[in-house]
PDB file with SEQRES, HELIX, SHEET and CRYST1 records, atoms N, CA, C and O in Angstrom:
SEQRES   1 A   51  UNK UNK UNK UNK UNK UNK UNK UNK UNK UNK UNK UNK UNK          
SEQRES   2 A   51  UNK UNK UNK UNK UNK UNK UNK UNK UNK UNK UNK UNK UNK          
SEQRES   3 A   51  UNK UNK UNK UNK UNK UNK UNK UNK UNK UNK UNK UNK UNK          
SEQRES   4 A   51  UNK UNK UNK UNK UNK UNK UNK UNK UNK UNK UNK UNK              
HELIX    1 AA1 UNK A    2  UNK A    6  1                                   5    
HELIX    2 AA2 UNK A   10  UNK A   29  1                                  20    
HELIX    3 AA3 UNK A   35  UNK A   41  1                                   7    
CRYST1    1.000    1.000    1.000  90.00  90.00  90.00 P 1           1          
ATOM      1  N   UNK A   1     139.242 120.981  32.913  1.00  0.00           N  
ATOM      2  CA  UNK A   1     138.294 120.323  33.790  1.00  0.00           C  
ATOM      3  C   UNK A   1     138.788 120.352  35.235  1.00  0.00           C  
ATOM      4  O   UNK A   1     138.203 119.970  36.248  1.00  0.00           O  
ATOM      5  N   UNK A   2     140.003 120.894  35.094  1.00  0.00           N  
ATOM      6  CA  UNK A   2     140.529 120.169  36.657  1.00  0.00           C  
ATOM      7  C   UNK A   2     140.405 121.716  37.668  1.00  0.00           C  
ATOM      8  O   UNK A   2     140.627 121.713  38.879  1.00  0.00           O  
ATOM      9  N   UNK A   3     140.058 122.819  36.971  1.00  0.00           N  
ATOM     10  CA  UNK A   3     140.198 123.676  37.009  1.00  0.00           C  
ATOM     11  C   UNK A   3     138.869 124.351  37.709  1.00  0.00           C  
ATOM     12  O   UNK A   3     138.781 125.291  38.499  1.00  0.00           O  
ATOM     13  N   UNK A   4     137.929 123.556  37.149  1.00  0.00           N  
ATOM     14  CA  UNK A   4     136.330 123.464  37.372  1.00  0.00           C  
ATOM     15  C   UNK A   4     136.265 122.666  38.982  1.00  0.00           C  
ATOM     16  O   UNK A   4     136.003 123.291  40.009  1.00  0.00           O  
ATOM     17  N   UNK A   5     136.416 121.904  38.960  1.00  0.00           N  
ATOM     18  CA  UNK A   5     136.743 121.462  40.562  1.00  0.00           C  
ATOM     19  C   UNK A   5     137.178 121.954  41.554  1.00  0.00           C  
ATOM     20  O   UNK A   5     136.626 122.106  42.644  1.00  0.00           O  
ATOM     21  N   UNK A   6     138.541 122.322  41.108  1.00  0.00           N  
ATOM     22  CA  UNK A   6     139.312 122.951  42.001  1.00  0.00           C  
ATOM     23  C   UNK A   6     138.697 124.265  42.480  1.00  0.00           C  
ATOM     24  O   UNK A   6     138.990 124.615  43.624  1.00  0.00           O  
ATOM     25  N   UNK A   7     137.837 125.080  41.718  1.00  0.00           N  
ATOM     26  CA  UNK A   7     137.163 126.667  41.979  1.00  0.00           C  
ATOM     27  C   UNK A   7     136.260 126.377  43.397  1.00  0.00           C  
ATOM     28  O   UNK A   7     135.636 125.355  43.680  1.00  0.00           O  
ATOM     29  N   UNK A   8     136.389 127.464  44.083  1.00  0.00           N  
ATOM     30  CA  UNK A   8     135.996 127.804  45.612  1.00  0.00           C  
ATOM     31  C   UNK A   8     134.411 127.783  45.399  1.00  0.00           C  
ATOM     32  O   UNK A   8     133.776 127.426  46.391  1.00  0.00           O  
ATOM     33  N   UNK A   9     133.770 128.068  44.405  1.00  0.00           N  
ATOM     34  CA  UNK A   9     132.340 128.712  44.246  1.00  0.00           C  
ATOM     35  C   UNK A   9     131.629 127.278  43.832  1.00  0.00           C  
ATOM     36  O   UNK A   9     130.454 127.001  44.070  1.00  0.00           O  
ATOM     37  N   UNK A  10     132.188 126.777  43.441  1.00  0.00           N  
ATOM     38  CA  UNK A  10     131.518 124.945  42.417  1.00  0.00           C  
ATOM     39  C   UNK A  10     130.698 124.868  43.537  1.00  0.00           C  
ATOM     40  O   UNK A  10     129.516 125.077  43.260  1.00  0.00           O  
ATOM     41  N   UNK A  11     130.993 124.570  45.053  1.00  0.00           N  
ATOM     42  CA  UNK A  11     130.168 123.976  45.615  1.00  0.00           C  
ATOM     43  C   UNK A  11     129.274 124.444  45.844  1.00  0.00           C  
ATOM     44  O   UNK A  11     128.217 123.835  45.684  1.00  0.00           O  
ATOM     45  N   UNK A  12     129.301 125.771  46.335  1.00  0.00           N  
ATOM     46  CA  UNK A  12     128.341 127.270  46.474  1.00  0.00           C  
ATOM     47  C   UNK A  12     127.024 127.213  45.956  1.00  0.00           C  
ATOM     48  O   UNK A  12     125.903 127.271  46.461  1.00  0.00           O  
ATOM     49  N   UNK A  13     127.742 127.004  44.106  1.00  0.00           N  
ATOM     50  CA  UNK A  13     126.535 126.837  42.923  1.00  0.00           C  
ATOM     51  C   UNK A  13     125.739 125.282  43.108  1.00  0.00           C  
ATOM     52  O   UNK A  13     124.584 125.010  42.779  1.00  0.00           O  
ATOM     53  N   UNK A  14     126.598 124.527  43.641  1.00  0.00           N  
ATOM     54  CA  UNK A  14     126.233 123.628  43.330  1.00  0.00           C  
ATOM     55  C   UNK A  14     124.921 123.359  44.930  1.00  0.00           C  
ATOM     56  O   UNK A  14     123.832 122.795  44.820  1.00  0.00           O  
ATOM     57  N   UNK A  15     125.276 123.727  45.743  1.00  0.00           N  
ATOM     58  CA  UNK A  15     124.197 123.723  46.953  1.00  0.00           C  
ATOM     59  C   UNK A  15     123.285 125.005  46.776  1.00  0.00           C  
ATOM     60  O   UNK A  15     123.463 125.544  47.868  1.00  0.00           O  
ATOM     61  N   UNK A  16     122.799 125.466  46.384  1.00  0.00           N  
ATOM     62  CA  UNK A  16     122.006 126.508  45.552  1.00  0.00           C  
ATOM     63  C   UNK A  16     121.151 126.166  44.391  1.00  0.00           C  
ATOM     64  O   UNK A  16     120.045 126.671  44.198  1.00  0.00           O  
ATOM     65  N   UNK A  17     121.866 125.047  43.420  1.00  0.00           N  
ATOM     66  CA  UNK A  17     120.986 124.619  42.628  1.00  0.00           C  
ATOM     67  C   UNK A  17     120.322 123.312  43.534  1.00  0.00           C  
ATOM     68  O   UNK A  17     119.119 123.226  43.287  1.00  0.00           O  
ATOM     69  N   UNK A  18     120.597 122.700  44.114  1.00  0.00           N  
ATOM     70  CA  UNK A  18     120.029 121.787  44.591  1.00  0.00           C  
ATOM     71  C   UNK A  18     119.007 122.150  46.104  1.00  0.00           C  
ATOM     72  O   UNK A  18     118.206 121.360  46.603  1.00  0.00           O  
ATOM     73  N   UNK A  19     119.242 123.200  46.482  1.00  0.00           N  
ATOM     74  CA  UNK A  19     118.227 123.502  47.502  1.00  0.00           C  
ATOM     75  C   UNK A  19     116.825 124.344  46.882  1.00  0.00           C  
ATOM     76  O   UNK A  19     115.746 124.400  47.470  1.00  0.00           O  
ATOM     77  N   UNK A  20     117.177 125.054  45.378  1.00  0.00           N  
ATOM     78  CA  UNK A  20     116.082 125.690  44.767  1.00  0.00           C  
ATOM     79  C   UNK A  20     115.446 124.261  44.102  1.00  0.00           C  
ATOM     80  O   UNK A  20     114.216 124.251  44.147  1.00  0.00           O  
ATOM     81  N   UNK A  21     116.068 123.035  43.483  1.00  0.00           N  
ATOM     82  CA  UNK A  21     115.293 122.481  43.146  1.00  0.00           C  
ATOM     83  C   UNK A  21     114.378 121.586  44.226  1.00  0.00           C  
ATOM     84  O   UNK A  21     113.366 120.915  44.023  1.00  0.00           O  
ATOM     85  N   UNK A  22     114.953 121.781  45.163  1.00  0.00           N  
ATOM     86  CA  UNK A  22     114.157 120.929  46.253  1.00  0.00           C  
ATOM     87  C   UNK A  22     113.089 121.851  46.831  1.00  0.00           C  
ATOM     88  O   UNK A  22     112.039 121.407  47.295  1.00  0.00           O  
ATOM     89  N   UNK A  23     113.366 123.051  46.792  1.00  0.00           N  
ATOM     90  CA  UNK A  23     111.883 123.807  47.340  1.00  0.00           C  
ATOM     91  C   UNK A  23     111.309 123.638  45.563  1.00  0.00           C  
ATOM     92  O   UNK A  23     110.284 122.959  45.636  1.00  0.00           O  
ATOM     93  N   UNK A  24     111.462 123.834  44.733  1.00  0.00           N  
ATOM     94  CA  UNK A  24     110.451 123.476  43.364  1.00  0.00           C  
ATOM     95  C   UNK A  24     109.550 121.942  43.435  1.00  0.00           C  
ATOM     96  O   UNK A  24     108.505 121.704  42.831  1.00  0.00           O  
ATOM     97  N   UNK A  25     110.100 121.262  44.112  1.00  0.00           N  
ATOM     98  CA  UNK A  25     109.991 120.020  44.300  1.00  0.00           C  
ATOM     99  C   UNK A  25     108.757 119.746  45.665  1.00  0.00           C  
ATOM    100  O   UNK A  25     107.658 119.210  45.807  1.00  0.00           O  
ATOM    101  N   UNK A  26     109.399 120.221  46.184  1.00  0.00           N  
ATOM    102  CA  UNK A  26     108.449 120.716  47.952  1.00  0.00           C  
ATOM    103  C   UNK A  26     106.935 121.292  47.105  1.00  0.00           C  
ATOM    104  O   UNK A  26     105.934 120.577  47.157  1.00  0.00           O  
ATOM    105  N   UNK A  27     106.906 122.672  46.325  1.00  0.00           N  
ATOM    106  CA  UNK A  27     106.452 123.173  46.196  1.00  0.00           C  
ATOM    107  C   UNK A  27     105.077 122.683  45.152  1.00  0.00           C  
ATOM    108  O   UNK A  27     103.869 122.743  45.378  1.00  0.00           O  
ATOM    109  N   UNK A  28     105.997 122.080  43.681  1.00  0.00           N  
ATOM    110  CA  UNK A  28     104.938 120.898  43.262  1.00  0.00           C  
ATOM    111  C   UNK A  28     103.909 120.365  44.017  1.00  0.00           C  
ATOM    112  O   UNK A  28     102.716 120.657  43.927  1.00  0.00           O  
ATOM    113  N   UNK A  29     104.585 119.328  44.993  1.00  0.00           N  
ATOM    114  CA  UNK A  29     104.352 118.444  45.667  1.00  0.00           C  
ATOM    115  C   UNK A  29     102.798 118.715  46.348  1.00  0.00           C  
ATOM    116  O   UNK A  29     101.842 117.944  46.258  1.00  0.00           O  
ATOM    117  N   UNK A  30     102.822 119.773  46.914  1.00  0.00           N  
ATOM    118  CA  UNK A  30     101.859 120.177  48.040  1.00  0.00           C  
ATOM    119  C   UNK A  30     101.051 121.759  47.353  1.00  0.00           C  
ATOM    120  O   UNK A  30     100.622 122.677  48.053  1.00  0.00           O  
ATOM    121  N   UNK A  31     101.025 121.694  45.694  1.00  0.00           N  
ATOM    122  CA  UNK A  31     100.628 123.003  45.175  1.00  0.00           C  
ATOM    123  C   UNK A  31      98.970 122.273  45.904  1.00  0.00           C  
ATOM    124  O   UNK A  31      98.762 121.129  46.307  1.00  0.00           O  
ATOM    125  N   UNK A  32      97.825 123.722  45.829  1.00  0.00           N  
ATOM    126  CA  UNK A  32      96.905 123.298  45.917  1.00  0.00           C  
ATOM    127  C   UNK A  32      96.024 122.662  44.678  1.00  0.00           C  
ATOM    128  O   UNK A  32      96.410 122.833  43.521  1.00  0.00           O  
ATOM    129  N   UNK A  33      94.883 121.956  44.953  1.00  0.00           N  
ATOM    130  CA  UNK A  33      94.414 120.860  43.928  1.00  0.00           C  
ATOM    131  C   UNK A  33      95.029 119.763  43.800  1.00  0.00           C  
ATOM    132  O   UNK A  33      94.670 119.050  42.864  1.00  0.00           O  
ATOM    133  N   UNK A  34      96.066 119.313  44.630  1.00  0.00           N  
ATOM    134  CA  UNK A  34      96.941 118.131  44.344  1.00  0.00           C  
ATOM    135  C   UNK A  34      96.247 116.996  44.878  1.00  0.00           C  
ATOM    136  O   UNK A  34      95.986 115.947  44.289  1.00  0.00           O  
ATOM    137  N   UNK A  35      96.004 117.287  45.939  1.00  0.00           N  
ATOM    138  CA  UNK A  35      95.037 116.173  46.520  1.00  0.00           C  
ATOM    139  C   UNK A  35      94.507 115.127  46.378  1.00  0.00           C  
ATOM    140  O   UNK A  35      94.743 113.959  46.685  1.00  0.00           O  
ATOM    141  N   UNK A  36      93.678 115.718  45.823  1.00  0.00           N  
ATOM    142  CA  UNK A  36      92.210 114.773  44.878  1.00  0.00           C  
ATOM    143  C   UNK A  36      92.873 113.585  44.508  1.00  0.00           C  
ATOM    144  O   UNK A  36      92.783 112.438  44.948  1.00  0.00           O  
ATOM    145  N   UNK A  37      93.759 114.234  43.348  1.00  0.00           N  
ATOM    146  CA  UNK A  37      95.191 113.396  42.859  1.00  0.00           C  
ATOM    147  C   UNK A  37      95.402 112.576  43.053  1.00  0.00           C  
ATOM    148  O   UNK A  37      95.164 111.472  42.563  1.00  0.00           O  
ATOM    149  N   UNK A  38      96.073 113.040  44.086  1.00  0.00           N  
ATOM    150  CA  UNK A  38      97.075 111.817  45.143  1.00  0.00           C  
ATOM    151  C   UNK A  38      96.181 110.882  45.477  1.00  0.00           C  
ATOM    152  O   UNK A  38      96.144 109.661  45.327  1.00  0.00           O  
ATOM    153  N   UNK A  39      95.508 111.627  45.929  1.00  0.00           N  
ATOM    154  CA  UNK A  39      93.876 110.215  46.681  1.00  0.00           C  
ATOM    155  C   UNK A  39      93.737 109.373  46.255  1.00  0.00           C  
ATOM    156  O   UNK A  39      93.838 108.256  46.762  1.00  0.00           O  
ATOM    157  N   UNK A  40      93.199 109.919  44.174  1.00  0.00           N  
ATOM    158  CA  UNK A  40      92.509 108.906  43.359  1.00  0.00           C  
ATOM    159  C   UNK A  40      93.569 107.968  43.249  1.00  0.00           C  
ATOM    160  O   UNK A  40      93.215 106.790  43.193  1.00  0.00           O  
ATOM    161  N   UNK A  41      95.109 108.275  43.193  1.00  0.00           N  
ATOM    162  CA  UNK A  41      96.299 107.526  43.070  1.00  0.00           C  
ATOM    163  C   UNK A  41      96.521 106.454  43.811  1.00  0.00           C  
ATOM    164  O   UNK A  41      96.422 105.304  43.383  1.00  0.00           O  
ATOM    165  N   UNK A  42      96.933 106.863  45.332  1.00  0.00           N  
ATOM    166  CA  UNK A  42      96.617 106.183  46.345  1.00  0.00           C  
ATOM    167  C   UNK A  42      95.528 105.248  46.610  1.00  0.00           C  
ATOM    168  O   UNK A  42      95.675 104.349  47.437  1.00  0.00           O  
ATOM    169  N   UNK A  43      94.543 105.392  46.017  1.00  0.00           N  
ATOM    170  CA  UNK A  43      92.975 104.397  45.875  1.00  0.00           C  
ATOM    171  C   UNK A  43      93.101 103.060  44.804  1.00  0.00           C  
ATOM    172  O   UNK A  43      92.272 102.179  44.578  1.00  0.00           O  
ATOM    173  N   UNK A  44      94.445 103.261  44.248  1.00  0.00           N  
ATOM    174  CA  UNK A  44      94.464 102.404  42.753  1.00  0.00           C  
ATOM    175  C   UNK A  44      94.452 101.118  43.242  1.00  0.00           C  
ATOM    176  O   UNK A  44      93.621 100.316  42.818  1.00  0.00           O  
ATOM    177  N   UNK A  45      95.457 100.739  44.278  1.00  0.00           N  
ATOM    178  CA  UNK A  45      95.456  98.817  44.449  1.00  0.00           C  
ATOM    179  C   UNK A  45      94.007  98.392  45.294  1.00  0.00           C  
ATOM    180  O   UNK A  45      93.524  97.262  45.373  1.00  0.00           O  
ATOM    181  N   UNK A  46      93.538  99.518  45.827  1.00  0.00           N  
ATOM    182  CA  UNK A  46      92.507  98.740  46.374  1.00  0.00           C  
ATOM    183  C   UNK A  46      91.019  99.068  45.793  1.00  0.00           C  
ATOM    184  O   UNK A  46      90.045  99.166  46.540  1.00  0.00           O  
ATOM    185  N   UNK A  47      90.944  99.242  44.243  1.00  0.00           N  
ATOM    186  CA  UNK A  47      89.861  99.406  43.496  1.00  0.00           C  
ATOM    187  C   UNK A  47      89.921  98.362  43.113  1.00  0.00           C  
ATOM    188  O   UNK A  47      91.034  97.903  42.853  1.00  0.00           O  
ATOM    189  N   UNK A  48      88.529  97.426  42.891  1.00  0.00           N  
ATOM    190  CA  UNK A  48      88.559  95.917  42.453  1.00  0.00           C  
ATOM    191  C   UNK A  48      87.897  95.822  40.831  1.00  0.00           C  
ATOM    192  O   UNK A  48      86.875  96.182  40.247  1.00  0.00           O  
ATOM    193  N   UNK A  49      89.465  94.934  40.458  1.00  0.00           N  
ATOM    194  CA  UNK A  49      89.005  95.301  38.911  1.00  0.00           C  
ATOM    195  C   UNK A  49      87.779  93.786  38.382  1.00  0.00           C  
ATOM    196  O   UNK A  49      87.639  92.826  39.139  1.00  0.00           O  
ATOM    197  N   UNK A  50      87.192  93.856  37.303  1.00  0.00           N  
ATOM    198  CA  UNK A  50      86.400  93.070  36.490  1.00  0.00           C  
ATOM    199  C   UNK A  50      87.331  92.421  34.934  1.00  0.00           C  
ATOM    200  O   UNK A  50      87.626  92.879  33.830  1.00  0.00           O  
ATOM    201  N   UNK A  51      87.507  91.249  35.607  1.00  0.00           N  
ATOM    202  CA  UNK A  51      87.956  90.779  34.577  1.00  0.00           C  
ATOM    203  C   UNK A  51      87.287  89.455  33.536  1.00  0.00           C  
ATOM    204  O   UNK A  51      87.886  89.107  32.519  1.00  0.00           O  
TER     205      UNK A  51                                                      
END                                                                             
């Protein structure tokens, strides 16, 4: 394990996996059709419920 740390590349891989998951993430985020979505989402606390 100590060996795994110590390697020059760990960080390399490791800022590589985390900048591809953040454009996957980006990319989700703002695919088209999302919108609507978000809207109807965003609309939830101020729809008045019947109880």
């Amino acid at each position: 394990m100590k060996e795994f740390f110590a390697d020059a590349d760990a960080g390399l891989y490791g800022l590589l996996f985390f900048f591809a998951f953040f454009c996957v993430v980006l990319l989700w985020t703002f695919r088209p059709g999302a919108k609507k979505q978000y809207e109807d989402q965003g609309n939830i606390p101020l729809k008045e419920t019947e109880e």
